[in-house]
TORLOMAR-952397 format. One line per 10 residues: number of its first residue (from 1); their letters; for each residue x, y, z of C-alpha. Coordinates in steps of 0.25 Angstrom, whole numbers. Each point is the difference from the previous one (the first is absolute). Example, Ala and Ser with C-alpha at 12.3 -4.5 7.8 and 13.67 -1.06 7.14 Angstrom:
<recs>
1 = AS = 49:-18:31 | 6:14:-2;
</recs>
This chain:
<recs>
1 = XXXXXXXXXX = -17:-46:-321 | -11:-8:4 | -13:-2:-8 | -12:4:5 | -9:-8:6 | -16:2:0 | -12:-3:6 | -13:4:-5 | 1:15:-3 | 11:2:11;
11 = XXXXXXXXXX = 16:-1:-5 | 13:1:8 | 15:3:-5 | 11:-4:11 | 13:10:0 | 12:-1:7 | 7:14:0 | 13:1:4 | 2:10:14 | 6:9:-6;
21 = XXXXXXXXXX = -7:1:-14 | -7:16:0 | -11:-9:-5 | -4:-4:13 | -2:12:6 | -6:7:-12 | -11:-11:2 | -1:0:14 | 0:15:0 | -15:-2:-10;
31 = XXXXXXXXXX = -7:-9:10 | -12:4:7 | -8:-4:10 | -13:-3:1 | -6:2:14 | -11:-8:-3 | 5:-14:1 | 15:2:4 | 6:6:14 | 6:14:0;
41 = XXXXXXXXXX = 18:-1:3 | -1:-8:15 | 14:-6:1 | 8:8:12 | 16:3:-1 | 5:-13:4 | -9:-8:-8 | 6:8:-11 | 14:-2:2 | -2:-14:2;
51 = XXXXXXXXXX = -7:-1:-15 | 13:7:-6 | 9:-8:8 | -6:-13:-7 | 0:7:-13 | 13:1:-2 | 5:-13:5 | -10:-5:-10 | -10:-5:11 | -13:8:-7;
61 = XXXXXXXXXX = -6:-9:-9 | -15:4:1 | -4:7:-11 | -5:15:-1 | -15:-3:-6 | -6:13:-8 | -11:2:-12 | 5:6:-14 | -8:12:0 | -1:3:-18;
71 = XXXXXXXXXX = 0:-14:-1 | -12:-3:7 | -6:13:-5 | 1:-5:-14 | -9:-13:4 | -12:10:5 | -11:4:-8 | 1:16:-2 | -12:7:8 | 0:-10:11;
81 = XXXXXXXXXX = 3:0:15 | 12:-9:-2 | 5:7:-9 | -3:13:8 | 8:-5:11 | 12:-5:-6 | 1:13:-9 | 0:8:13 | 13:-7:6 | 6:4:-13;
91 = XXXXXXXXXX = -3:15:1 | 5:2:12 | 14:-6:-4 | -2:-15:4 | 4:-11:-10 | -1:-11:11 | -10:-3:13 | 4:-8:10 | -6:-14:4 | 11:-6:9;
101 = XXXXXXXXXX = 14:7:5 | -2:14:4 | 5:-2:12 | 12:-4:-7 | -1:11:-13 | 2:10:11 | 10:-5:6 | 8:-1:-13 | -2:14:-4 | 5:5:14;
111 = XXXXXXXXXX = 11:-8:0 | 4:3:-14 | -1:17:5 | 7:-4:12 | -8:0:10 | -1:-13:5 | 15:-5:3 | 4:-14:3 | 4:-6:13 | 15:1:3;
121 = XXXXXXXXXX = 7:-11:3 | 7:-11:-9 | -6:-5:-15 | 7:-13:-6 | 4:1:-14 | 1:-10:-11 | 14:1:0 | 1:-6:15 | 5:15:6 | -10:9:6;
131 = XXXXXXXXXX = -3:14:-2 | -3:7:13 | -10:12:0 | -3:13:12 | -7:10:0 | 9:9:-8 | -3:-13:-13 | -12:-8:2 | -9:11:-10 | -1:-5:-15;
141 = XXXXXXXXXX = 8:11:-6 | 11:-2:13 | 2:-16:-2 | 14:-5:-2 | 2:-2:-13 | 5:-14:2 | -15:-3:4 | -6:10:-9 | 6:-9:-12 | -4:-13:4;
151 = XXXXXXXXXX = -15:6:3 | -1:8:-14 | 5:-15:-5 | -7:-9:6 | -14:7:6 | -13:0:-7 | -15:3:4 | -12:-7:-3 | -12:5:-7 | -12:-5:-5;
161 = XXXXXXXXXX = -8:8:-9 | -13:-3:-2 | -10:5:-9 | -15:-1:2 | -12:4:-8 | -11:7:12 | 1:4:13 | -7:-12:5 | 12:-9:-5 | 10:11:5;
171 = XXXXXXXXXX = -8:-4:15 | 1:-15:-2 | 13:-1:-4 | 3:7:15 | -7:-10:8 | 5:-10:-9 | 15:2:3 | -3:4:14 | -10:-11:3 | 5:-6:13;
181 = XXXXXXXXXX = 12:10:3 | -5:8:12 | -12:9:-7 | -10:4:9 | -16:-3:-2 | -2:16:-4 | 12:-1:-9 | -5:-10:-9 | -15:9:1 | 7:12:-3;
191 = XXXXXXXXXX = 6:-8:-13 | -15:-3:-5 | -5:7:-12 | -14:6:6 | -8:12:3 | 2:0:15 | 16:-2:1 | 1:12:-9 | -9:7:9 | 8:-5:13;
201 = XXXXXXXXXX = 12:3:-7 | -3:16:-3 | -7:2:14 | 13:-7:7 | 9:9:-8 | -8:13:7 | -1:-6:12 | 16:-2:4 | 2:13:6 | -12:0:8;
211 = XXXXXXXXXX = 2:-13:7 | 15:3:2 | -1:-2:15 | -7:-15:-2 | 6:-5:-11 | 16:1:3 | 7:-12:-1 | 1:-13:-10 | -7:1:-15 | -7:12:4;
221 = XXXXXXXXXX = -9:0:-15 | -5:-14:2 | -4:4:14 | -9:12:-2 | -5:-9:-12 | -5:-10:7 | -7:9:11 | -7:8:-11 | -5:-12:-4 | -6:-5:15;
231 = XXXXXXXXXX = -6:13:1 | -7:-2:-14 | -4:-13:3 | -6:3:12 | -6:13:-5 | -7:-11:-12 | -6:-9:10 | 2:4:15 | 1:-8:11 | -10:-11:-6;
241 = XXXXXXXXXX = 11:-7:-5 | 14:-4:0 | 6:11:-7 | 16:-1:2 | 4:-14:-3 | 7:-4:-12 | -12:-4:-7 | -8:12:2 | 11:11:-5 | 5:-10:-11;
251 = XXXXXXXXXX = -17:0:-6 | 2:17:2 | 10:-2:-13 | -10:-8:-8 | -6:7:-11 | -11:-11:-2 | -3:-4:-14 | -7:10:-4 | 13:10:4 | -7:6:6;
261 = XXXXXXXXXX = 8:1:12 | -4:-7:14 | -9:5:10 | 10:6:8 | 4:8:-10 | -13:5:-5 | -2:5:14 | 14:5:2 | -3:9:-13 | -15:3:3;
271 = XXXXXXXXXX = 3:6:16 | 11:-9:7 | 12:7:-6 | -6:13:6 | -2:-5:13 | 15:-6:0 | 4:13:-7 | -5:9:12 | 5:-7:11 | 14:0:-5;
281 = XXXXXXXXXX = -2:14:-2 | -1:5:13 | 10:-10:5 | 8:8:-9 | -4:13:4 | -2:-3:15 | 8:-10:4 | 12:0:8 | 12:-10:1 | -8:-7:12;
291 = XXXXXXXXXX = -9:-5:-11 | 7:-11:-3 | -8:-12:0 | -8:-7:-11 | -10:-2:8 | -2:12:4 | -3:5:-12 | -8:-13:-6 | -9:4:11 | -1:17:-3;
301 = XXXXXXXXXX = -5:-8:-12 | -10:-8:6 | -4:12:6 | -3:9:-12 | -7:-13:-8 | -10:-1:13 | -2:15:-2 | -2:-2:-16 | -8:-12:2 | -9:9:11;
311 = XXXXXXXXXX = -4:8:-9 | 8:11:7 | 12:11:-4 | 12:5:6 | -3:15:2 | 15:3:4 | 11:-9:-2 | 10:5:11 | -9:-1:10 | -4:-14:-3;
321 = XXXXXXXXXX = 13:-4:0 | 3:6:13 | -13:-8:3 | 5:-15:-3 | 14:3:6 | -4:4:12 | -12:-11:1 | 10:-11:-6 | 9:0:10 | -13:-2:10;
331 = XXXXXXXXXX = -4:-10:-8 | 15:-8:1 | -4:-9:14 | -13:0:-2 | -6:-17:-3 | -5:-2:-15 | -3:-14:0 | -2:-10:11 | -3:-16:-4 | -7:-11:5;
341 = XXXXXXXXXX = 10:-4:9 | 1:14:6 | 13:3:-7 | 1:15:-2 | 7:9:-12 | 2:14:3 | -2:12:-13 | 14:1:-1 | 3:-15:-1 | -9:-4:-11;
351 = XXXXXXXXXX = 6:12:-8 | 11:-9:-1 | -7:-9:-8 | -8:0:-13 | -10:-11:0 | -17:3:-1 | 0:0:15 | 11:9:4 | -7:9:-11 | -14:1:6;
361 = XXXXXXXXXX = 4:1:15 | 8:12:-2 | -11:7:-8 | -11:-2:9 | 8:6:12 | 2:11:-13 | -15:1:-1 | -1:2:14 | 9:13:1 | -7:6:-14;
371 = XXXXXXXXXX = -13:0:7 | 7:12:9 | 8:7:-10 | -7:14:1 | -7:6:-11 | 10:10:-4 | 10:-10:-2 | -10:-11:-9 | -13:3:-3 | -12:-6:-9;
381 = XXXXXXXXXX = 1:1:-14 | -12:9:-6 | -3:-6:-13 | -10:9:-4 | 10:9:-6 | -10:11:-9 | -8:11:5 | -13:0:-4 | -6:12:-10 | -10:4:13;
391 = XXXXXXXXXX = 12:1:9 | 8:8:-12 | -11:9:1 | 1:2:15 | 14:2:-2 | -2:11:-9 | -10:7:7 | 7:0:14 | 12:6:-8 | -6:10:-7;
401 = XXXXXXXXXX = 0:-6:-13 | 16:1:1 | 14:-8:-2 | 3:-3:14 | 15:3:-2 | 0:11:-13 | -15:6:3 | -2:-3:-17 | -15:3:0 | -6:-14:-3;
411 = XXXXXXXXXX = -14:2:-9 | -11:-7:4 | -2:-6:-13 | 14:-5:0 | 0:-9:14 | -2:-13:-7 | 10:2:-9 | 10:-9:5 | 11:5:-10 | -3:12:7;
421 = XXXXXXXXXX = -2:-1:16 | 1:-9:9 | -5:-6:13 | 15:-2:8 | 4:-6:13 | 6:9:9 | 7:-10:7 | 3:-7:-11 | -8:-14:-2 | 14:-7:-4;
431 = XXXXXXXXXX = 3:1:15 | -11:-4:7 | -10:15:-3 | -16:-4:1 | -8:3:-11 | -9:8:8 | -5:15:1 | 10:4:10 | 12:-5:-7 | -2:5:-15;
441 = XXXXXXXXXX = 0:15:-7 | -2:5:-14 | 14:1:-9 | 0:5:-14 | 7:-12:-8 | 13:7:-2 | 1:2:16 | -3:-13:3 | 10:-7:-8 | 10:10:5;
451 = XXXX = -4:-5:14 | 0:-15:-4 | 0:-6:13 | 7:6:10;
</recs>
């Protein structure tokens, strides 16, 4: 066996175990994955095949890369988030995590339980003769035993195990050994250590299903990742700026020296994750498999943080949406951008494009059609939210000295008495109801938080 090797507080062991050694899949059966920084299964049937094929004619030599879950628990400091996070894994029944060959983990497991078979044809043996497989032998528990022999004689698999000492080291180590092999900008953010990829991560998670019709194909996680963290960007600093380069969303996972998080993220906590929130909401609840497009809904986006930023609220959420689909599509021909030399871009071609200038030409066309929305759909937001204690007494008078809903008999000694009565909104303030005379009525407290805000 070979020694382990280590580097700062970071260890690895290298195994090889033989194919057919219950080891192996007892092991492999223990490794979990963390969605953080690796990619859900992606490999199709044939790619599959392909890997089992080189497996057994020996051609696999890439090693299964995974974290020793107790091991790297022991080097945490009870009571601490690391060792939170590796005790969690534990818990639910995982002794490994994956940092490189999940691909390849799955594909093992299924072809073990045979439900990846090998391509028929011929397979040369070490002996010079061949050993010929079809359909009816090409499953592991169906190989011709002249193959099975030299296989359980001959394969082994490769693993390292590494064991690491935070979750910080966990994420260096997986864009250390795939520094350079095909990992995408927002794979490598998603492996950071940070307030905001945690954020990101969680908000992804909730929104997979609701952007089902836009996100389809390829690595559908890193995709909606990466889009959250546009919006978010955008939502921190608008149109002023370039907000979906490289350099802006990699300073949105910086959590500055104080740790305190970055800009982005403080907004994204104190009102940009709402504004994203809802907007993928109604896509969800509204939407159709016609909305498909990224753009599409980057702009509904737009639209609700030109709302927010107005100073204004959604009164009803269905109609509004029924509002910016039907005014998008107008919107589609229409020319967002013309420069100098009389080159024009129209709406819809600068929401192919991300850059500060694509941004700002498509919300100002936004901004045009916002200042038609009716009333009923979007509507200023009232901040004086509290009745004042002559108006509570008008309330009283006109009914009566009575609950408006149970006709409880109010005293008039007991008005003020917040704990009591209250001055409500009939239309409720929370969607879009005045703070005036005409909009408010007398409730005893248990009727009014019985009504809540409906």
């Amino acid at each position: 066996m070979a020694k382990a090797t280590t580097i700062n507080r970071t260890s690895y062991e290298p195994k090889f175990i033989g194919i057919n050694d219950a080891r192996l899949r007892t092991i492999l059966e223990s490794v979990g994955l963390d969605l953080s920084f690796q990619r859900p299964e992606s490999w199709n049937i044939l790619k599959k095949k392909k890997f089992c094929y080189s497996l057994v004619n020996g051609r696999a030599p890439t090693p299964i890369v995974i974290v020793d879950v107790e091991k790297s628990l022991q080097q945490c400091l009870i009571g601490t988030e690391d060792f939170d996070y590796f005790k969690e894994w534990l818990d639910q029944g995982f002794k490994y995590i994956s940092i490189d060959g999940n691909n390849r983990t799955v594909t093992l497991l299924q072809f073990f339980s045979g439900k990846i078979s090998l391509p028929t044809g011929d397979i040369p043996l070490k002996d010079g003769k061949y050993a010929t497989l079809n359909s009816s032998n090409n499953k592991w528990n169906t190989i011709p035993e002249d193959l099975q022999n030299e296989i359980f004689e001959n394969i082994s698999v490769s693993l390292l195990f590494f064991t690491v000492s935070s979750r910080k080291e966990l994420s260096l180590l997986f864009t250390s050994i795939n520094d350079g092999l095909g990992l995408n900008n927002q794979e490598k953010r998603n492996a950071l250590v940070c307030k905001f990829a945690k954020e990101i991560r969680e908000l992804a998670k909730q929104s997979t299903d609701a952007l089902q019709y836009i996100y389809k194909k390829g690595n559908i996680r890193y995709g909606i990742d990466e889009f959250l963290v546009k919006m978010a960007t955008f939502h921190a600093y608008g149109s002023s700026v370039e907000t979906a380069n490289k350099a802006a969303l990699n300073a949105a996972y910086e959590d500055g020296p104080d740790g305190a998080g970055s800009n982005t993220y403080k907004d994204f906590m104190k009102s940009g994750k709402d504004t994203i929130k809802k907007s993928i909401r109604m896509v969800e609840k509204y939407g159709t498999s016609s909305f498909k497009n990224s753009s599409t809904l980057f702009n509904l986006f737009m639209t609700v943080y030109q709302i927010n930023k107005d100073n204004k609220k959604i009164i009803n959420e269905q109609e509004f949406f029924e509002w910016f689909t039907k005014t998008e599509t107008h919107r589609l021909p229409k020319i967002a951008y013309t420069n100098k030399k009389g080159d024009t871009w129209s709406y819809e071609t600068c929401g192919n494009n991300s850059k500060k200038l694509d941004y700002e030409a498509r919300l100002n066309i936004i901004k045009k059609d916002l200042k038609l929305i009716p009333s009923t759909i979007v509507s200023m937001v009232d901040t004086n939210r509290t009745f004042s204690k002559s108006e509570k007494y008008k309330m009283w008078e006109n009914q009566n000295g009575k609950c408006n809903i149970c006709n409880k008999d109010c005293k008039e000694s007991e008005l003020y008495d917040s704990d009591l009565w209250h001055g409500d909104h009939v239309h409720a303030h929370s969607k879009g109801g005045m703070t005036v005379m005409e909009n408010s009525q007398l409730l005893c407290a248990p009727c009014n938080l019985k009504k809540s805000n409906k």
